[in-house]
C-alpha positions in Angstrom: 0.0 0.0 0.0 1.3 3.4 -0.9 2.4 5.7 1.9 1.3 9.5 2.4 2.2 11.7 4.8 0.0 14.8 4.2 1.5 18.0 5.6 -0.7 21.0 6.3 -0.5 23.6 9.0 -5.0 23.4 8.9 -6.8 21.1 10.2 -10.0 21.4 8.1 -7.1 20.7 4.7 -5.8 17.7 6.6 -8.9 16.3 7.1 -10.4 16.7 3.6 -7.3 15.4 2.0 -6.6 12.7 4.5 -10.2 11.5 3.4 -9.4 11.3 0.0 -6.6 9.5 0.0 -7.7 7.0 2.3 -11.2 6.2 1.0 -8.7 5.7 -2.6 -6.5 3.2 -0.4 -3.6 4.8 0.5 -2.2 4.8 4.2 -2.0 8.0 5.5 -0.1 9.9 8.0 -0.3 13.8 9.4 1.9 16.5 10.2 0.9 19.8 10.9 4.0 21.9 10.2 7.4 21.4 8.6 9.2 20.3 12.0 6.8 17.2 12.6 7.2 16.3 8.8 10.5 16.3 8.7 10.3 14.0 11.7 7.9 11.9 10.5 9.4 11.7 7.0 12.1 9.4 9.0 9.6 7.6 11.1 6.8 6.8 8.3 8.8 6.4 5.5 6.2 7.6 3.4 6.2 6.5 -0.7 4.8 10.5 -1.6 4.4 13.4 0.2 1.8 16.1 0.1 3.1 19.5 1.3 1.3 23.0 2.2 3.4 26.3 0.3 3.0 28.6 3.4 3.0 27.3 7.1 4.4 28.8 10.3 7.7 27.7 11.6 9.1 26.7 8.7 7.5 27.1 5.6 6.8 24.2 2.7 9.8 25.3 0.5 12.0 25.0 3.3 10.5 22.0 4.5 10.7 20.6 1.2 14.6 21.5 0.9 15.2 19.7 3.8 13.6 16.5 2.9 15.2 16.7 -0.6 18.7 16.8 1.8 18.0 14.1 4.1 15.6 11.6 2.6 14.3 12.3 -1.2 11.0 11.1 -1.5 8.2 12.2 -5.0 6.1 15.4 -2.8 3.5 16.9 -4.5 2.9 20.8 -3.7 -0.4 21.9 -2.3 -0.8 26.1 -3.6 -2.7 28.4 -4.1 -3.8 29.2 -6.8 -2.5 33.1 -7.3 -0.1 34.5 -8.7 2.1 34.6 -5.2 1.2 30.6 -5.1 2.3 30.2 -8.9 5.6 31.4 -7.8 6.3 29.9 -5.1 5.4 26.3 -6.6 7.6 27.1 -9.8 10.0 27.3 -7.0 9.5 23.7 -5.2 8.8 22.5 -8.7 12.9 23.4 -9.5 13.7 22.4 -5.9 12.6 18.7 -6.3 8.9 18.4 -6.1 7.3 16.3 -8.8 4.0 17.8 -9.1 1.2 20.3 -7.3 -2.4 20.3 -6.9 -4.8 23.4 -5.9 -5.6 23.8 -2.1 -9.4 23.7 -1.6 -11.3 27.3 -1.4 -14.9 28.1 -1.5 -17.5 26.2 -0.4 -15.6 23.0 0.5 -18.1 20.5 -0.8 -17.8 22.1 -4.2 -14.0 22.3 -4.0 -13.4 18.5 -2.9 -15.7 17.1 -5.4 -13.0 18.7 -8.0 -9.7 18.0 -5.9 -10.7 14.6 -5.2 -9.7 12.9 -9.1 -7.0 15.2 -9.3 -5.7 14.9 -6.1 -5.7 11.0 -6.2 -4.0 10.8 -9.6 -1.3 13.0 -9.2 -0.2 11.3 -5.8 -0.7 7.7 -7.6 1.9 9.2 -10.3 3.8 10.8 -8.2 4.4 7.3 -6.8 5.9 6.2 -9.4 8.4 9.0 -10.0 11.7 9.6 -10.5 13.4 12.1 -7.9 16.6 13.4 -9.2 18.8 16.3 -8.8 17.2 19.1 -7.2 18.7 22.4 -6.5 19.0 23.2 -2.9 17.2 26.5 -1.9 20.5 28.3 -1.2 22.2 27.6 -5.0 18.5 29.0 -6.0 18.4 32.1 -3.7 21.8 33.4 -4.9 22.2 32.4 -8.6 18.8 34.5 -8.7 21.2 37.4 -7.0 23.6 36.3 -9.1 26.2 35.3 -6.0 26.8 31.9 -8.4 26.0 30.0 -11.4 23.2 27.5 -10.9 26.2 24.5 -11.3 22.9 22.2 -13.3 23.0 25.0 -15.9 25.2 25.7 -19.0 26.5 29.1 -19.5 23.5 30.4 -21.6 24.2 32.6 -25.2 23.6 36.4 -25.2 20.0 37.2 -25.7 20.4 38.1 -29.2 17.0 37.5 -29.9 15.6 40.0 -27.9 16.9 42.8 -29.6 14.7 42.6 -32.3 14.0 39.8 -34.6 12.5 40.3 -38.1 8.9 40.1 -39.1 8.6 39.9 -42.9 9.2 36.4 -43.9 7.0 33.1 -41.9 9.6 31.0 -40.2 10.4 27.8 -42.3 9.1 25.9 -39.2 7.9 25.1 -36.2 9.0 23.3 -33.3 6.5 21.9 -30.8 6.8 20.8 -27.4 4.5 18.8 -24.7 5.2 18.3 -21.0 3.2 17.5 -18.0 4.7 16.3 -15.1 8.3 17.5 -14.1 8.0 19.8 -16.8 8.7 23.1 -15.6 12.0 21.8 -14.6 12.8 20.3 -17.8 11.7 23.3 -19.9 14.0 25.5 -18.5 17.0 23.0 -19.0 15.8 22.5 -22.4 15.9 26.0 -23.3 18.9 27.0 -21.4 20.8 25.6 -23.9 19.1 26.4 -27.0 21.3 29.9 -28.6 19.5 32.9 -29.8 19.8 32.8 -33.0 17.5 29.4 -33.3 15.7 29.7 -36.6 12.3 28.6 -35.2 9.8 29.2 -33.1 8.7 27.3 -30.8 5.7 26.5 -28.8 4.9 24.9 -25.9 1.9 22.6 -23.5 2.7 22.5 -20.6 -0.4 21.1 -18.7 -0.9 23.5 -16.1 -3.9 25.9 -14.6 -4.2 29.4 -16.2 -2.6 31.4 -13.1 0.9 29.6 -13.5 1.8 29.4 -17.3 2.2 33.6 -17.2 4.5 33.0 -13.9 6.4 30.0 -16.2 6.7 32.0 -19.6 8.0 35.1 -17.2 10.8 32.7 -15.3 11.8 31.3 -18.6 12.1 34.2 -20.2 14.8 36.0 -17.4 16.9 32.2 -17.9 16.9 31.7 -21.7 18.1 33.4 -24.8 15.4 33.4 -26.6 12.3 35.7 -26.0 9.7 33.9 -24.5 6.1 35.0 -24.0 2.7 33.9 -23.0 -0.2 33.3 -25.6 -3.0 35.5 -24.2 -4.4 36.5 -27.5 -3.6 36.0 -31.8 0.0 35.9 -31.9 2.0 35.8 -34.9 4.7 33.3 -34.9 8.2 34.5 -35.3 11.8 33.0 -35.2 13.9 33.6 -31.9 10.9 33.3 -29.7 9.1 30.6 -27.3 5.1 30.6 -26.9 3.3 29.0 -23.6 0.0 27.7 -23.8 -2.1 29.9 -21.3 -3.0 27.1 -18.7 -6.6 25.5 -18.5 -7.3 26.3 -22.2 -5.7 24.9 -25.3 -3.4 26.6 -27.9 -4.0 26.2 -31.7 -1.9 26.9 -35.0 -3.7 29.1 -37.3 -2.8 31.3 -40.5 -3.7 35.0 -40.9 -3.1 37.3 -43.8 0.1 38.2 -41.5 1.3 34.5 -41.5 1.4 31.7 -38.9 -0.4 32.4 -35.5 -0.8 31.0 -32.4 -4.3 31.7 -30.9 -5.6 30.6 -27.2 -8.7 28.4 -27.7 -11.0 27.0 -25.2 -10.3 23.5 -23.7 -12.2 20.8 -26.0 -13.9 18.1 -24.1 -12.8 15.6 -26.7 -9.0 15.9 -24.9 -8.3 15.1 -21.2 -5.3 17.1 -20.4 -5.1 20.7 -21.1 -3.2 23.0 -22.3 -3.1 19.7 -25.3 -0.4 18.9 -26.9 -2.7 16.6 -29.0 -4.5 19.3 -30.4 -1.7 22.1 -30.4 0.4 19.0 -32.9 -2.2 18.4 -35.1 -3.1 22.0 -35.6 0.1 22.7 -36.4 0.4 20.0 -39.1 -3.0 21.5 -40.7 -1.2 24.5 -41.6 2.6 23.4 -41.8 4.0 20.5 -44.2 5.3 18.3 -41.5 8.7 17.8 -43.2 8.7 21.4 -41.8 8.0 20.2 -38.5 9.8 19.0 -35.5 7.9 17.8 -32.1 9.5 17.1 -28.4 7.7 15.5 -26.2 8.9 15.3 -22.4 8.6 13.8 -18.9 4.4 13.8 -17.6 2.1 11.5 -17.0 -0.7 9.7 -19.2 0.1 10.1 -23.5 -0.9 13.3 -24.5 1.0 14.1 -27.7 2.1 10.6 -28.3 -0.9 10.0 -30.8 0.0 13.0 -32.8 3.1 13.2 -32.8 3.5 9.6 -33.9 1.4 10.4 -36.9 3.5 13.2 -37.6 6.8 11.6 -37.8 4.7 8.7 -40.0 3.6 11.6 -42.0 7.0 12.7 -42.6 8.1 15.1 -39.3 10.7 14.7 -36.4 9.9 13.7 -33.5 12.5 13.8 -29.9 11.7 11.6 -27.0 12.9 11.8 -23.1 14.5 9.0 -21.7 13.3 6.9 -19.4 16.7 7.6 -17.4 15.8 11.3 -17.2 11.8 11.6 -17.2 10.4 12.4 -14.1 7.6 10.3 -15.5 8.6 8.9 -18.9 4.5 8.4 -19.4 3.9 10.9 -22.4 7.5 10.0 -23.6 7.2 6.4 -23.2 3.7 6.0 -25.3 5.4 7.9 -27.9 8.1 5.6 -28.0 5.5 2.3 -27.6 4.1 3.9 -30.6 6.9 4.0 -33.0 6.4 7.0 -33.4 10.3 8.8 -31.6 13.2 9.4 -34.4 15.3 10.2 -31.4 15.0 9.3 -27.5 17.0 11.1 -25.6 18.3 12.6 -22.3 17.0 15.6 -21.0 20.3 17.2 -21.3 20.7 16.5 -24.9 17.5 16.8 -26.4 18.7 20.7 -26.9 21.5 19.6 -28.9 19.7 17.3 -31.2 17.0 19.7 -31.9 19.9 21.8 -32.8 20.7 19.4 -34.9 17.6 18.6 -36.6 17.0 21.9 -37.8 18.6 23.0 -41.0 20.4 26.0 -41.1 
């Protein structure tokens, strides 16, 4: 039976969550602030555990710091959803934790009935994922003041692209990218080490809610060469720039008198996971030859992406896969490799390089 120790610093969140997960079979444990976790995180030995952003004491990102230090275990991040929540999880998402879910507001009744499948899901991933690296909250605090160089990044290119890129010809193609769980993380490595003067743009699912994907595209965009932005409205598509999906909606490819675009588009019911990759891949191979196209597809749970972009490379495209080795969860990876449907798999440190390569210059 999986393990979950369910940190919270309120007892009403304790409660609902510790119901969840039990009546879904897990055995559950409690701690009401970061000092008793930490504590009971030796004691339990729990398989995941769920941890609160703010407490007293010590709060969750410190708490989760520790436990990164003295016994790594999957946590998934319980926030708020606000912009101060978004960046504090973006935070614990590049200190080590796997995945977040939205603490309960409202009328409670209302709020449960919607945590409950989400909630049990992501800890039943979570379960099965793979901890690695994590920066400790120190290395983060001062490369931010920039004291040191984050030691798990390469020294980035100058951020040519920001300077001005041109507008009068389409960009010979597009690059698409899906992520899910562990992706925040993985994006930024990714685009660390892709240089300014990339020839295409590039756009991203990441499945999040709509208050984080702005807080993403904005910490991206301070770490990478290239310009990257959020898609809040018709956007045309240029070279030397990096679209994000607004969260909780979907992002399509579309063609204007201008050129390419990339509009936001309401979630359809007919995919599970949103933004979708899915939909945001097959749009884009309505309106671009897919010899012209090259899709990534990166560590989360469930396939989204892998059905589309298998057709694509079928269809003629290029397709990257994450390694097992390096996925937090190699599920969207892994059904695109089942599938057939991966020209490359590789490791998250090299999947830069390789899309490098894969465009012509």
């Amino acid at each position: 039976m999986t393990k979950v120790l369910i940190v919270d610093d309120s007892a009403l969140i304790r409660r609902v969550l510790s119901e969840i997960l039990s009546e879904a079979g897990f055995e559950v444990a409690i701690a009401r602030d970061g000092v008793e976790a930490l504590a009971k995180v030796d004691s339990f030995l729990p398989d995941v555990v769920t941890l609160d952003v703010q407490m007293p004491n010590m709060s969750g990102l410190e708490c989760l710091d520790r436990i990164m230090l003295q016994r790594p275990c999957p946590v998934v991040m319980v926030s708020s959803l606000t912009a101060d929540g978004a960046e504090e999880t973006l935070t614990a998402l590049e200190l080590g934790a796997v995945d977040f879910v939205p603490k309960p507001d409202g009328v409670m009744s209302l709020a449960v009935d919607e945590l409950a499948p989400v909630l049990v899901e992501k800890v039943r991933g979570a379960a099965t994922a793979r901890v690695g690296r994590a920066h400790r909250l120190v290395e983060r605090l001062r490369a931010r003041r920039g004291e040191i160089k984050s030691p798990a990044r390469s020294p980035r290119p100058a951020r040519i692209a920001k300077a001005g890129v041109e507008t009068g010809d389409e960009p010979e193609g597009l690059v698409v990218v899906g992520a899910s769980t562990g992706g925040p993380a993985a994006l930024e490595t990714l685009f660390c080490d892709v240089p300014g003067d990339f020839p295409w743009p590039v756009l991203v699912a990441q499945h999040m809610p709509a208050t984080f994907t702005g807080s993403l595209a904005s910490r991206l965009n301070g770490l990478c060469a290239l310009t990257v932005s959020e898609v809040t409205g018709p956007t045309r598509l240029e070279a030397g720039f990096i679209y994000i999906a607004r969260g909780g909606a979907d992002m399509v490819v579309s063609r204007r008198v201008s050129g390419l675009v990339a509009l936001p588009a309401p979630a359809d019911d007919r995919y599970r996971w949103h933004p979708s990759v899915d939909r945001l891949v097959a749009s884009a191979m309505a309106q671009v030859p897919p010899e012209q196209l090259i899709g990534v597809l990166m560590t989360g749970m469930g396939d989204d992406g892998a059905r589309e972009m298998a057709a694509l490379r079928k269809a003629g495209g290029l397709t990257i896969a994450e390694s097992e080795e390096t996925a937090v969860v190699w599920g969207m990876p892994g059904s695109l490799v089942r599938a057939g449907g991966a020209d490359a798999v590789e490791p998250l440190e090299a999947i830069a390089g390789r899309l490098v390569a894969m465009v012509p210059r």
